[in-house]
Biopython code that builds the backbone (N, CA, C, O; Angstrom):
import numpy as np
from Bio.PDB.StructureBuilder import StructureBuilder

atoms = [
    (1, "UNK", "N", (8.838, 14.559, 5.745)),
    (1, "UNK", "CA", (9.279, 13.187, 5.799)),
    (1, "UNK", "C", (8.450, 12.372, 4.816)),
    (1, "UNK", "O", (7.302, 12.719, 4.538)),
    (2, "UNK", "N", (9.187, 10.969, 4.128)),
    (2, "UNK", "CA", (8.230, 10.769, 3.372)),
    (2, "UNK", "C", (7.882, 9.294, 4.184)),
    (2, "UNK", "O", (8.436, 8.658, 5.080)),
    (3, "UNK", "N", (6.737, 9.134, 3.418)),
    (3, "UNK", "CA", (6.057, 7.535, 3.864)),
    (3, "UNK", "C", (5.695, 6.694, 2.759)),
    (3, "UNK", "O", (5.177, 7.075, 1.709)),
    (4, "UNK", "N", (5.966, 5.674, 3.034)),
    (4, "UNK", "CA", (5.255, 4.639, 1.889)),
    (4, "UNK", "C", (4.121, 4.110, 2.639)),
    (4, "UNK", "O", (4.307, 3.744, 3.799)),
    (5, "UNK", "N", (2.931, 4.027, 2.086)),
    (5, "UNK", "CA", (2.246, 3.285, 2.528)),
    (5, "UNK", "C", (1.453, 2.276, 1.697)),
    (5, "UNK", "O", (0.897, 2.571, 0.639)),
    (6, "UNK", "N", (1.442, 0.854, 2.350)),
    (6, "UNK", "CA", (1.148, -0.197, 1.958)),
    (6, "UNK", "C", (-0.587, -0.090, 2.050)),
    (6, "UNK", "O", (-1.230, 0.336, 3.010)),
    (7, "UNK", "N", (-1.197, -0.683, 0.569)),
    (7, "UNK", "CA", (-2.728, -0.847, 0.717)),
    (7, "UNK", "C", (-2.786, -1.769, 0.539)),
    (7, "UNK", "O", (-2.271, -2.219, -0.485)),
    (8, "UNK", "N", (-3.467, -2.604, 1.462)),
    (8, "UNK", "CA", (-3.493, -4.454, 1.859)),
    (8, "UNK", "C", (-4.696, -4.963, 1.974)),
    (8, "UNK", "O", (-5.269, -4.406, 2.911)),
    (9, "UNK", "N", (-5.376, -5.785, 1.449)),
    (9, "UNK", "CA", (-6.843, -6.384, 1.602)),
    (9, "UNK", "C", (-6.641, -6.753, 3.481)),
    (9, "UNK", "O", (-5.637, -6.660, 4.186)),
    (10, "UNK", "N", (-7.691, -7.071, 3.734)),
    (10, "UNK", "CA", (-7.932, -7.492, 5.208)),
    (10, "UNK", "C", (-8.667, -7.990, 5.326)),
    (10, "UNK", "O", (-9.539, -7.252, 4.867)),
    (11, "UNK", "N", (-9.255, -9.071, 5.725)),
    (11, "UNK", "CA", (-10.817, -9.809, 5.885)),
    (11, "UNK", "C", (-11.733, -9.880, 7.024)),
    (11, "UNK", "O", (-12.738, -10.565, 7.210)),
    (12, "UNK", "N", (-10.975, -8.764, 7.934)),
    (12, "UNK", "CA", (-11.608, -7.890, 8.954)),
    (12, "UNK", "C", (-12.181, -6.866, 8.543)),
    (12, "UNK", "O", (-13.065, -6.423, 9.277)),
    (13, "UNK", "N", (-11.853, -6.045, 7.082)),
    (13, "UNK", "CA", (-12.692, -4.906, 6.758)),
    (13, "UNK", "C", (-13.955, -4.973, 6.748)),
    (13, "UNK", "O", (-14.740, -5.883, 7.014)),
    (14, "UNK", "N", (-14.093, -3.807, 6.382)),
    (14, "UNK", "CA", (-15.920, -3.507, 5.622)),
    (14, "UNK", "C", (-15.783, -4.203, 4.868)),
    (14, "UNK", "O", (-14.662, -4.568, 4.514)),
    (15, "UNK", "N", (-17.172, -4.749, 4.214)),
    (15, "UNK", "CA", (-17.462, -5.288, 2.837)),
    (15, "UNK", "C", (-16.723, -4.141, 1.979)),
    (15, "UNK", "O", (-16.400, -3.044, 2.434)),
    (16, "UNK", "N", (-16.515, -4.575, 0.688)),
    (16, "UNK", "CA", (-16.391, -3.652, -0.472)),
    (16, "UNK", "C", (-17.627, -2.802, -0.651)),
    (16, "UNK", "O", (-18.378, -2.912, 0.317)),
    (17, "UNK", "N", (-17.938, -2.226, -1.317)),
    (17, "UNK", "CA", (-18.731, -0.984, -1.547)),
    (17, "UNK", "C", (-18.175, -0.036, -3.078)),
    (17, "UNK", "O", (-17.073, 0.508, -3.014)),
    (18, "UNK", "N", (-18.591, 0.028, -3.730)),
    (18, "UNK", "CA", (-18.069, 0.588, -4.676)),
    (18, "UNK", "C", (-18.657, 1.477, -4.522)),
    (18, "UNK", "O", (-17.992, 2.415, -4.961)),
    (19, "UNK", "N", (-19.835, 1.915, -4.033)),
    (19, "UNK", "CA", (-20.347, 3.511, -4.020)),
    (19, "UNK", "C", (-19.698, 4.110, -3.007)),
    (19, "UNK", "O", (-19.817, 5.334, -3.057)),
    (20, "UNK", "N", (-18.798, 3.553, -1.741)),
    (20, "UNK", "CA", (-18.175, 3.915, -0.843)),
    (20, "UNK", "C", (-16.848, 4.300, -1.498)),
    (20, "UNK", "O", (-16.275, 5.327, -1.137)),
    (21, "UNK", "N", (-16.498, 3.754, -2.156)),
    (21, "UNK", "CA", (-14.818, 3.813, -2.844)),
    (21, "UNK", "C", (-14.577, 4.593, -3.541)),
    (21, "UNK", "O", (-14.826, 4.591, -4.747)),
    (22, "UNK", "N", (-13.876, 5.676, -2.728)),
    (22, "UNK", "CA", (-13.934, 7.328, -3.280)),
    (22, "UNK", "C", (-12.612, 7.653, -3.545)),
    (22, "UNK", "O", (-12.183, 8.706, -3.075)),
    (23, "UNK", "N", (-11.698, 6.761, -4.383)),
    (23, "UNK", "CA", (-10.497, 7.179, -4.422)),
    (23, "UNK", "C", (-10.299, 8.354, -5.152)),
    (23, "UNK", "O", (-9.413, 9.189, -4.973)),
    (24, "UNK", "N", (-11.124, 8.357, -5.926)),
    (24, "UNK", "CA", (-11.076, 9.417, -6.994)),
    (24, "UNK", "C", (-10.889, 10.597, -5.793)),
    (24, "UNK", "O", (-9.780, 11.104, -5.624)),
    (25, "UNK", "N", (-11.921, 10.950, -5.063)),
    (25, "UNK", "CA", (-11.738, 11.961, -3.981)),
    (25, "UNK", "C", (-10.226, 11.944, -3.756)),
    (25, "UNK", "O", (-9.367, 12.490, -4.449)),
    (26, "UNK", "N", (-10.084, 11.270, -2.745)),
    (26, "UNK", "CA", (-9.049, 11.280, -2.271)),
    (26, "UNK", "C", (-7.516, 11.272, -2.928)),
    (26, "UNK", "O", (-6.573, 11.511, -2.173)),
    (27, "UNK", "N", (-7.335, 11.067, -3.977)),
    (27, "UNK", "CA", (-6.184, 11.152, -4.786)),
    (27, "UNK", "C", (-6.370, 12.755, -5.202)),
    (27, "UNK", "O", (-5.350, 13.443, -5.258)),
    (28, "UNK", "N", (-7.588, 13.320, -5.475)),
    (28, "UNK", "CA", (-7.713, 14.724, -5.910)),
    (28, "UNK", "C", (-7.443, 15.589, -4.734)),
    (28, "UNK", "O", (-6.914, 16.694, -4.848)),
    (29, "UNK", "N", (-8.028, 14.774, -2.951)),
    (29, "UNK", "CA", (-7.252, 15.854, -2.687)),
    (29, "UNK", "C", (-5.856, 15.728, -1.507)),
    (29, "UNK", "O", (-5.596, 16.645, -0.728)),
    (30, "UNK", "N", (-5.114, 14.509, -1.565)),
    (30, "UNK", "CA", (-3.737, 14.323, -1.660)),
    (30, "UNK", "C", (-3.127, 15.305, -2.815)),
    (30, "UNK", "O", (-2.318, 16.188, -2.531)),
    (31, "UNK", "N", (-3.477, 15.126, -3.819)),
    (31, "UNK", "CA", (-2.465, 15.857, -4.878)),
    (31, "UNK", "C", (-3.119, 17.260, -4.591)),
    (31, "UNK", "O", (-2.083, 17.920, -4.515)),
    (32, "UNK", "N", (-4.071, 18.106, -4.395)),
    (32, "UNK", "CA", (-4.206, 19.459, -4.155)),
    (32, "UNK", "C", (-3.210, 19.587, -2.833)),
    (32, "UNK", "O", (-2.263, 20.353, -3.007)),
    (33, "UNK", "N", (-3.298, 18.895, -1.437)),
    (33, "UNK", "CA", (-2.145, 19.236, -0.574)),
    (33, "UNK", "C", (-0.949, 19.354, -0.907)),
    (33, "UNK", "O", (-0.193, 20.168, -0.378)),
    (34, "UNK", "N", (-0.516, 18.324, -2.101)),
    (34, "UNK", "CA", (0.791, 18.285, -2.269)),
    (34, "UNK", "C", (1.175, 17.204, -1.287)),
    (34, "UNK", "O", (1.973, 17.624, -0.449)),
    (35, "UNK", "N", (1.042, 16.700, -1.230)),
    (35, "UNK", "CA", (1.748, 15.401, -0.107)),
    (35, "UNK", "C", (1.687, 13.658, -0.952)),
    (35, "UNK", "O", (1.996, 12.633, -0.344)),
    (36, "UNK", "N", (1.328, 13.676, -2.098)),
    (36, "UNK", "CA", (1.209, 12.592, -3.263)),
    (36, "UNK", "C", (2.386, 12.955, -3.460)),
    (36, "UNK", "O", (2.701, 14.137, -3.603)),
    (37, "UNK", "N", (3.308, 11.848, -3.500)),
    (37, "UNK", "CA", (4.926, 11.281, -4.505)),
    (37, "UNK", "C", (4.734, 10.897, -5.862)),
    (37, "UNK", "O", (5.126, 11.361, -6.933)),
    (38, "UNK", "N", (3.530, 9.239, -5.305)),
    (38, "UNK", "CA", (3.643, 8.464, -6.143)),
    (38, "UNK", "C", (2.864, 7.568, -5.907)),
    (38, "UNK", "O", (2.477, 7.589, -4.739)),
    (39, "UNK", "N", (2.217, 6.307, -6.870)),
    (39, "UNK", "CA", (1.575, 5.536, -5.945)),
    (39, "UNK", "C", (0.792, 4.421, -7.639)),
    (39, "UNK", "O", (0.906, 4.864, -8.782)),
    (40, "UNK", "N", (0.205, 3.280, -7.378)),
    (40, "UNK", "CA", (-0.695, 2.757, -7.657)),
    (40, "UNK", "C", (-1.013, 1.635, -6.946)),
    (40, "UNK", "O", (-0.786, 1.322, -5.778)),
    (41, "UNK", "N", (-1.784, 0.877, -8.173)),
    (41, "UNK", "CA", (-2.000, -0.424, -7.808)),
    (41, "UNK", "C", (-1.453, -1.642, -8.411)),
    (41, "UNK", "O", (-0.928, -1.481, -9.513)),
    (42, "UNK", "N", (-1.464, -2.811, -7.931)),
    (42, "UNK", "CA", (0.186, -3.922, -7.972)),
    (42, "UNK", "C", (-1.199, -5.054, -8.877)),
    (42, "UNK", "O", (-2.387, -4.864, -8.618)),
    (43, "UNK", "N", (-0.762, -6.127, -9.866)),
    (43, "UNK", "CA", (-1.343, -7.110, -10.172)),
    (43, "UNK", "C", (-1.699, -7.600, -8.816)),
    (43, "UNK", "O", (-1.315, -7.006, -7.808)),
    (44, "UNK", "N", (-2.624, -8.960, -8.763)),
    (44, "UNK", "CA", (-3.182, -9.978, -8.069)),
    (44, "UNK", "C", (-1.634, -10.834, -7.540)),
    (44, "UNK", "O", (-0.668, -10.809, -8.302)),
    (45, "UNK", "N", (-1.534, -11.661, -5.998)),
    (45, "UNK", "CA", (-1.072, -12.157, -5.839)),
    (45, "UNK", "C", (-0.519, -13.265, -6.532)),
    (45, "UNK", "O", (0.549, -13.768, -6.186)),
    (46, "UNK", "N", (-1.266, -13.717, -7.602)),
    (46, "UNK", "CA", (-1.366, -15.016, -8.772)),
    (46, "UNK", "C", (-0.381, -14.208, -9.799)),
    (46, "UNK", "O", (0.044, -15.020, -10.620)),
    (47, "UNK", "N", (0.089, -13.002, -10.022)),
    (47, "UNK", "CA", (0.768, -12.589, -11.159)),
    (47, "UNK", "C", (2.260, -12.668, -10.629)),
    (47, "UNK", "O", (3.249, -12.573, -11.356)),
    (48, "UNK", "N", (2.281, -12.873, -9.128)),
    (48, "UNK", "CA", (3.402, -11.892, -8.031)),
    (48, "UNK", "C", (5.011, -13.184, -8.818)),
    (48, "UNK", "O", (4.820, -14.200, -9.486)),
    (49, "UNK", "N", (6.019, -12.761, -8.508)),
    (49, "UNK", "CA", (6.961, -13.800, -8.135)),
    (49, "UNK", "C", (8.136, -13.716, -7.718)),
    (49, "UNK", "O", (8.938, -12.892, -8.156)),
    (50, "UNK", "N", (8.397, -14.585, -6.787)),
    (50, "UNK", "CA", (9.371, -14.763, -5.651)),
    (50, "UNK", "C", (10.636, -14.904, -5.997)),
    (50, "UNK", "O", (10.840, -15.843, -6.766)),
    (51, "UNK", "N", (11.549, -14.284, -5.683)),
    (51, "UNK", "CA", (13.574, -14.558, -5.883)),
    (51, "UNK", "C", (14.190, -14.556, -4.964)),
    (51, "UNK", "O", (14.123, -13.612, -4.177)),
    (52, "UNK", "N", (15.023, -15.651, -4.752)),
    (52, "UNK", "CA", (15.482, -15.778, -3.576)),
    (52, "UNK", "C", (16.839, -16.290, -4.099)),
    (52, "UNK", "O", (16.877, -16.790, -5.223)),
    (53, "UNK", "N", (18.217, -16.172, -3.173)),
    (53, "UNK", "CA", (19.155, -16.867, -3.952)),
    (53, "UNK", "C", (19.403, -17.491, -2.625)),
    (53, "UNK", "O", (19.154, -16.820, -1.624)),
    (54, "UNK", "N", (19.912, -18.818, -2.493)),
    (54, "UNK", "CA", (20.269, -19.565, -1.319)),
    (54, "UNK", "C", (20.986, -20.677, -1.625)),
    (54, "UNK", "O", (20.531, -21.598, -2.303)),
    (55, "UNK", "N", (22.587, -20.633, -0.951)),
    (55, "UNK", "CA", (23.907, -21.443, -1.405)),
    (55, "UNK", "C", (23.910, -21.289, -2.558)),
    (55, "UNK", "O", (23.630, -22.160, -3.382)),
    (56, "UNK", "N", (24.324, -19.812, -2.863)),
    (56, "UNK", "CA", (24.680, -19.582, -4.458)),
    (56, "UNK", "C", (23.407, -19.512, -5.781)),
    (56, "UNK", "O", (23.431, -18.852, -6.820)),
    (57, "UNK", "N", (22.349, -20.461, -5.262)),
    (57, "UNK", "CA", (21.243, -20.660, -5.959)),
    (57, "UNK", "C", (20.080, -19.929, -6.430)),
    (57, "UNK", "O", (19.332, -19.593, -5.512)),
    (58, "UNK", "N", (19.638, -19.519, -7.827)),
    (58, "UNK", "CA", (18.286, -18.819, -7.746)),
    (58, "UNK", "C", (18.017, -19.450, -7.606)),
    (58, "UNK", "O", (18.502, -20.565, -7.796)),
    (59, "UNK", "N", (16.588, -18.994, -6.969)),
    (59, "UNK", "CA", (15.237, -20.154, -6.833)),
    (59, "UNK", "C", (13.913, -18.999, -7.406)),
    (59, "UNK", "O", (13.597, -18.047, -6.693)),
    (60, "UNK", "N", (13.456, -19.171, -8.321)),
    (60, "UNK", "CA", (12.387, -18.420, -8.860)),
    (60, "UNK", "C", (11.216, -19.531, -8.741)),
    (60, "UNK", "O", (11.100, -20.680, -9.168)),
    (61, "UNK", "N", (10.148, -18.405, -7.729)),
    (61, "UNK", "CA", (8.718, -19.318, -7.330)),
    (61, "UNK", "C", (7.615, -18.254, -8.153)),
    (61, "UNK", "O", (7.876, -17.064, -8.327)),
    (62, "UNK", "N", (6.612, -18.773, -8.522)),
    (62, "UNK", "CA", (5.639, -18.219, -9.193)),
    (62, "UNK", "C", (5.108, -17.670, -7.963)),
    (62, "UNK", "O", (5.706, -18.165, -7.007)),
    (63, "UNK", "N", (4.144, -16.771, -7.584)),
    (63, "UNK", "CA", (3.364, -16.385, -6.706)),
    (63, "UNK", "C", (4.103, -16.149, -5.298)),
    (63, "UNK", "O", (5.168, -16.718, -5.058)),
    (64, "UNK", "N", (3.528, -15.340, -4.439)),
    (64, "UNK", "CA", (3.997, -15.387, -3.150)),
    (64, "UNK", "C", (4.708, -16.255, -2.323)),
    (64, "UNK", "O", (4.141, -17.347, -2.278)),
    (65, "UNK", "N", (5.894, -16.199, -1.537)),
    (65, "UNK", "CA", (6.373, -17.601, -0.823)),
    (65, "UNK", "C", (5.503, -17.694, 0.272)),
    (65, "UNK", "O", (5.758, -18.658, 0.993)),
    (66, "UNK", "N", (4.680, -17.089, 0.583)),
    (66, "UNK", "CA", (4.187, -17.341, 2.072)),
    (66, "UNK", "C", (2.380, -17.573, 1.415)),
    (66, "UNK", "O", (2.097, -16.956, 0.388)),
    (67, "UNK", "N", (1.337, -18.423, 2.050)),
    (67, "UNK", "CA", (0.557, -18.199, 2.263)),
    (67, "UNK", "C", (-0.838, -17.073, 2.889)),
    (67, "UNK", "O", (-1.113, -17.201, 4.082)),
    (68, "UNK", "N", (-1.369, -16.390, 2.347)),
    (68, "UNK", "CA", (-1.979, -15.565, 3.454)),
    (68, "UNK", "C", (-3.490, -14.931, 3.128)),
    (68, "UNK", "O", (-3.705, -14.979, 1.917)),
    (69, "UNK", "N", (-4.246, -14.531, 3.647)),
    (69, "UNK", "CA", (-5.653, -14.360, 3.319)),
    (69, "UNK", "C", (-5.146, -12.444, 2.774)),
    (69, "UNK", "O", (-5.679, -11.853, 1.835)),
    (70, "UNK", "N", (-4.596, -12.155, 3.219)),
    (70, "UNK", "CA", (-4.102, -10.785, 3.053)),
    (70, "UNK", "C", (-2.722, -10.327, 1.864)),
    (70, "UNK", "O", (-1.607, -10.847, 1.829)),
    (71, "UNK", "N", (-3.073, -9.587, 1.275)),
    (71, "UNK", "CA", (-1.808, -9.025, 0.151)),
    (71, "UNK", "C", (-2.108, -7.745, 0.303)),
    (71, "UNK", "O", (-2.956, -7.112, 0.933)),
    (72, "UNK", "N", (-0.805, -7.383, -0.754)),
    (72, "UNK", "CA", (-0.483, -5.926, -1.076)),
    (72, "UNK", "C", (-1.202, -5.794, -2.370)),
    (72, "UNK", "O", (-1.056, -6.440, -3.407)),
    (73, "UNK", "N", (-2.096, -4.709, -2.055)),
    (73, "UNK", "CA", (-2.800, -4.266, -2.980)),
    (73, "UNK", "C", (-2.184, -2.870, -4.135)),
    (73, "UNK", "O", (-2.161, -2.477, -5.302)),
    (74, "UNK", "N", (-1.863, -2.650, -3.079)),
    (74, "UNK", "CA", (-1.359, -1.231, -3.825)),
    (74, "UNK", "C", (-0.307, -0.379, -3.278)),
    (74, "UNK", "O", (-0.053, -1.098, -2.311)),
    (75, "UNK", "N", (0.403, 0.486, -3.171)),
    (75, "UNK", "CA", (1.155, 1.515, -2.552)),
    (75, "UNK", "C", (1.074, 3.037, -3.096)),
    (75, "UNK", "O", (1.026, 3.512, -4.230)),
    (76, "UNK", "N", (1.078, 3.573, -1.849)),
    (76, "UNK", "CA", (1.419, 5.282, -2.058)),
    (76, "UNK", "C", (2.715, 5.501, -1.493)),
    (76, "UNK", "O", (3.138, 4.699, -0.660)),
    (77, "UNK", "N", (3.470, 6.592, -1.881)),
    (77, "UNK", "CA", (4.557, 7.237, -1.776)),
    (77, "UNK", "C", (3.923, 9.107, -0.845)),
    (77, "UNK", "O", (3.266, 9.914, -1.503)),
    (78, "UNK", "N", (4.190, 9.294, 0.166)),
    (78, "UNK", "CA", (3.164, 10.366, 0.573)),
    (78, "UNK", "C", (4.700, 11.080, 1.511)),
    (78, "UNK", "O", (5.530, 10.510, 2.218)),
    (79, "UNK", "N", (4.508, 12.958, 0.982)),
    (79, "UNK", "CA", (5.392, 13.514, 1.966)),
    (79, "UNK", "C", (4.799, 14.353, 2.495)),
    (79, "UNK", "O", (4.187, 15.189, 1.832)),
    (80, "UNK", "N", (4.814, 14.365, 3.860)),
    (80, "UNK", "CA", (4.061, 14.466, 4.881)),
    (80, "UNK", "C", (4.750, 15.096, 5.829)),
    (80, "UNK", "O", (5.933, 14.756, 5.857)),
    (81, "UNK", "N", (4.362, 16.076, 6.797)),
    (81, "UNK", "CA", (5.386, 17.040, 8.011)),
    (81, "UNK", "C", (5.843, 15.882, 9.064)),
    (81, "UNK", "O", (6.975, 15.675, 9.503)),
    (82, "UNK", "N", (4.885, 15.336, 9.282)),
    (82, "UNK", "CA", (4.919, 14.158, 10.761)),
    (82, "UNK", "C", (4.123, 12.638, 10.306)),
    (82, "UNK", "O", (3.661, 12.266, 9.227)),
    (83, "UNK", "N", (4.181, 12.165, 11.269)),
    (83, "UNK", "CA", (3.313, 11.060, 11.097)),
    (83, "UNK", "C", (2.038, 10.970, 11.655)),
    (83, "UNK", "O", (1.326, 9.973, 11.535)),
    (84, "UNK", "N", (1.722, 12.000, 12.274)),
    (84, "UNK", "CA", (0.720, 12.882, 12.528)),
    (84, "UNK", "C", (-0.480, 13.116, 11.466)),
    (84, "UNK", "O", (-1.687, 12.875, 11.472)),
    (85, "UNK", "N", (0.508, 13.753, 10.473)),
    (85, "UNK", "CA", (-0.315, 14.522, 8.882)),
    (85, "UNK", "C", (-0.624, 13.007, 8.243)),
    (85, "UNK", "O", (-1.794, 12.660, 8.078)),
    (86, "UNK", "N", (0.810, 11.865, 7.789)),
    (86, "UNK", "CA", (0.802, 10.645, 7.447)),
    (86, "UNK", "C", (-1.041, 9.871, 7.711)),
    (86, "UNK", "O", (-1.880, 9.539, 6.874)),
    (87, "UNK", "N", (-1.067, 9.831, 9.152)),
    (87, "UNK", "CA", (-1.772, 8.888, 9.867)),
    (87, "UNK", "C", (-3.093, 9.314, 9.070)),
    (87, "UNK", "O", (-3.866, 8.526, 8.525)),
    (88, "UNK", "N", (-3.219, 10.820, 9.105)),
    (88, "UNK", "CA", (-4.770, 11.885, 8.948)),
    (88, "UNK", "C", (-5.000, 11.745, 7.136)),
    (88, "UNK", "O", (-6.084, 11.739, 6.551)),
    (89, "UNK", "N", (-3.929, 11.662, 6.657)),
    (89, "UNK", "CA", (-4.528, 11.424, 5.093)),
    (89, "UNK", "C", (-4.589, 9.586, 4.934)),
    (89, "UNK", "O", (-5.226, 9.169, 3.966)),
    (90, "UNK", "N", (-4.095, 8.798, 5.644)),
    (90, "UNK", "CA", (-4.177, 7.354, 5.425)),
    (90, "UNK", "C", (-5.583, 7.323, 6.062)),
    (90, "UNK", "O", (-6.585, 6.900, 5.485)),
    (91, "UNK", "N", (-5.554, 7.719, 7.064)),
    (91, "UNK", "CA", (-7.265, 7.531, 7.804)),
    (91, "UNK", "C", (-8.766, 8.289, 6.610)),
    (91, "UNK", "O", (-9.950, 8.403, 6.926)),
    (92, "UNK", "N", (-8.023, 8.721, 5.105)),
    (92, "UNK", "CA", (-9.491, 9.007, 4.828)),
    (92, "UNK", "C", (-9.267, 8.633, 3.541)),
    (92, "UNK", "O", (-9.836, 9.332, 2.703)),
    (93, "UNK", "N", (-8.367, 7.417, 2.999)),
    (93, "UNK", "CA", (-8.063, 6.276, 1.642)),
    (93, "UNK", "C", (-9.400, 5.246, 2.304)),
    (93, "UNK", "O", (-9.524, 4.748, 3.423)),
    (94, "UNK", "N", (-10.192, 5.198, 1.221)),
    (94, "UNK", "CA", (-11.293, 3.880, 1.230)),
    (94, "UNK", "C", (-10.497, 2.234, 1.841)),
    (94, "UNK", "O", (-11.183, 1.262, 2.156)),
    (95, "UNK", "N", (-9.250, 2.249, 1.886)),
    (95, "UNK", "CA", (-8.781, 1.321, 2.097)),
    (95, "UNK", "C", (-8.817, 0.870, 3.186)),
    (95, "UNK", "O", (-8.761, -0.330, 3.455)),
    (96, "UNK", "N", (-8.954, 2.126, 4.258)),
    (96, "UNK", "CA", (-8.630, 2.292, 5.746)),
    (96, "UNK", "C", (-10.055, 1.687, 6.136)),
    (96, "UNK", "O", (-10.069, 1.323, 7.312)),
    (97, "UNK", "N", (-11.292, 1.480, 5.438)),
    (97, "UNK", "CA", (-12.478, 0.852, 6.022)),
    (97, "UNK", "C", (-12.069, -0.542, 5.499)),
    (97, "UNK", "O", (-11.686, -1.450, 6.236)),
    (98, "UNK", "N", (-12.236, -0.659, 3.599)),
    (98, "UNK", "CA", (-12.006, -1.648, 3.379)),
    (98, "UNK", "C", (-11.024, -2.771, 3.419)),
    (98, "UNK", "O", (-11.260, -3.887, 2.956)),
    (99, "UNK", "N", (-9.570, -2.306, 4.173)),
    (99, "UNK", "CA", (-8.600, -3.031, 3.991)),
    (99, "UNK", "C", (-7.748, -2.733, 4.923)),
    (99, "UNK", "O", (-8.196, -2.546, 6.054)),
    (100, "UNK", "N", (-6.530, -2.632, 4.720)),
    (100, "UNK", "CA", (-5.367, -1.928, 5.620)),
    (100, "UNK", "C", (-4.489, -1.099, 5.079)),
    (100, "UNK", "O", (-3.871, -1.389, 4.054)),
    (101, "UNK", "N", (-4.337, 0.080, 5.752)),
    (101, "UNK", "CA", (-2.743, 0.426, 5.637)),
    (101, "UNK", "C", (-1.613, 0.305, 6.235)),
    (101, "UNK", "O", (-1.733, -0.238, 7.333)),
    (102, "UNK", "N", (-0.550, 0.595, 5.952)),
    (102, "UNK", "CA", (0.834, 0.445, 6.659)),
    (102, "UNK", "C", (1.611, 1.541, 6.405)),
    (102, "UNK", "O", (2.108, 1.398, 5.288)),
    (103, "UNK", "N", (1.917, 2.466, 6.863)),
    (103, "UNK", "CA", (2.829, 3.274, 7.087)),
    (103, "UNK", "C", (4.455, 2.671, 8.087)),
    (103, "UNK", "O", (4.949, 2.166, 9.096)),
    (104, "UNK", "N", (4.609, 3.240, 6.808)),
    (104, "UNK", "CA", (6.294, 3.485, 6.876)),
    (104, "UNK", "C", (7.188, 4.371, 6.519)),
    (104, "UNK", "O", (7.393, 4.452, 5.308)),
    (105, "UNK", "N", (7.727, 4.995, 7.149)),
    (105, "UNK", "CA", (8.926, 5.922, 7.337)),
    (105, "UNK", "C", (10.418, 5.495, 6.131)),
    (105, "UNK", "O", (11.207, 4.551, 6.149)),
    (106, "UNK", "N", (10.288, 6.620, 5.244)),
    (106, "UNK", "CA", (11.171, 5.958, 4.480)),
    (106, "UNK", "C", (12.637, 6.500, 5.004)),
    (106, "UNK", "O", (13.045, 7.592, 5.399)),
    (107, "UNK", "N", (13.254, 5.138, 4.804)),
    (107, "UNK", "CA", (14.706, 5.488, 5.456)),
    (107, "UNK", "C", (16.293, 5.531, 4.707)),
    (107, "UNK", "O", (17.202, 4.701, 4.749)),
    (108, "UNK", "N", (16.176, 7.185, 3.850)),
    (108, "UNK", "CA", (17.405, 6.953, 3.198)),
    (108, "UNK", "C", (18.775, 6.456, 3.177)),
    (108, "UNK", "O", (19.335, 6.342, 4.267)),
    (109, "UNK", "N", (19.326, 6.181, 2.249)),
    (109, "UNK", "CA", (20.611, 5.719, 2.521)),
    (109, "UNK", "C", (21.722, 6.510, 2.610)),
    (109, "UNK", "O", (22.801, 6.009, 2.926)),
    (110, "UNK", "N", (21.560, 8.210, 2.268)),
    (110, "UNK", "CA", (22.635, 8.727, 2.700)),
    (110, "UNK", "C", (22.398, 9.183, 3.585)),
    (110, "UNK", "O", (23.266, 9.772, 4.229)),
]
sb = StructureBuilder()
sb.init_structure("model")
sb.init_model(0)
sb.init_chain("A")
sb.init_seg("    ")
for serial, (resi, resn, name, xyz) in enumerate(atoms, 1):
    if name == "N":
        sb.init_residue(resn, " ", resi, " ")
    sb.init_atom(name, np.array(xyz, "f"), 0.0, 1.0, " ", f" {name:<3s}", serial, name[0])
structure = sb.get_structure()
């Protein structure tokens, strides 16, 4: 099954740590399991921008429509047996101290 998972700042995390931030690890060994799709990291909320069409109308907003101490930092694409396996490789991304993840179940359309 596959998962997307969302990497989100949090201001409940750990401090940052850059000697802690072992992605390098962890992308080396996602891709030795084989369970890496796809994945990076997204510009700053300040680059982001919003489309919405309403009564016929675009409305193009610079930056996020919502306010929030929290964004999307990044995403992985991960295929995984269960959400079981999902949960066990999200629980050892530096993100999972410093930030958040979100798992989600991707849900095809055919």
């Amino acid at each position: 099954m596959r998962y997307m998972m969302f990497v989100a700042t949090d201001p409940e995390g750990d401090p940052y740590s850059a000697e802690d931030d072992r992605i390098e690890d962890w992308g080396k060994e996602v891709q030795e399991r084989g369970v890496w799709i796809d994945g990076n990291r997204l510009r700053p909320v300040e680059d982001a921008t919003t489309v919405r069409v309403r009564n016929g109308e675009l409305l193009v907003t610079d930056g996020p429509f919502t306010e929030s101490k929290e964004w999307i930092a990044g995403y992985d694409v991960l295929e995984c047996a269960d959400l079981d396996e999902a949960i066990e490789v999200a629980s050892k991304h530096p993100m999972a101290r410093f930030g958040r993840l979100e798992l989600r179940p991707i849900w095809p359309f055919d």
